[in-house]
N, C-alpha and C positions, 0 to 999 in steps of 0.2 A: 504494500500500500504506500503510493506518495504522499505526503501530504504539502501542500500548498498553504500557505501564511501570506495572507493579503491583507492591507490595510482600506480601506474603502469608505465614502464621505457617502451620506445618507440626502441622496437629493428630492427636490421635489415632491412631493405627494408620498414619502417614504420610498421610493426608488432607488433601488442598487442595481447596479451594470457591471457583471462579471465575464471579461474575456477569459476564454480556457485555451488551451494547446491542446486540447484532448481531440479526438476525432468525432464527427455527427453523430448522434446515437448513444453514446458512452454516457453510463449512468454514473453520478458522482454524486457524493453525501458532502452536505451543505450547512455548514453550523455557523449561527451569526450571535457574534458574541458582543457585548457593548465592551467598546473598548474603556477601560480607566484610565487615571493619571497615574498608576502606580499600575502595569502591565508587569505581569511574571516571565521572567527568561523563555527562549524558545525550551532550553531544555527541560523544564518545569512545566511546560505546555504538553510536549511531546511524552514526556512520562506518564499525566495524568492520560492520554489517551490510551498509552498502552496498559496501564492496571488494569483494564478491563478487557485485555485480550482474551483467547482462551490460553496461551502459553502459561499464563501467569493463573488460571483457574486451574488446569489442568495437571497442569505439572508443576511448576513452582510449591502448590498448596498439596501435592500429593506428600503424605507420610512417609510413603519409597524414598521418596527425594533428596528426607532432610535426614543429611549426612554426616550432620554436625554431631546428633544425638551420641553416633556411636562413638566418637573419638574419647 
């Protein structure tokens, strides 16, 4: 998954204008966030998305996993 970080002004009648590079057709997920004056790191951005992968349900939180226990 790419994900893309765009900045965008809210025009008119609530109107946003997003160019993609994606090809016709290509369905993409669309999150509009208000920006604040105090904006968190990309990488603080990009982690909260991935917590909710399944890597991190499936495996990460599997018992098998945690390796630590045995040492």
């Amino acid at each position: 998954m790419q994900i893309i970080d765009k900045t965008v002004t809210v025009g008119v009648g609530g109107q946003l204008i997003l160019q993609m590079s994606c090809p016709a057709g290509t369905r993409v997920r669309v999150i509009v966030v208000e920006e604040s004056d105090v904006a968190p790191s990309k990488a603080t951005a990009l982690a909260h998305v991935q917590e909710g992968c399944g890597f991190a349900f499936q495996v990460l939180s599997d018992p098998a996993e945690d390796v630590w226990n045995d040492l």
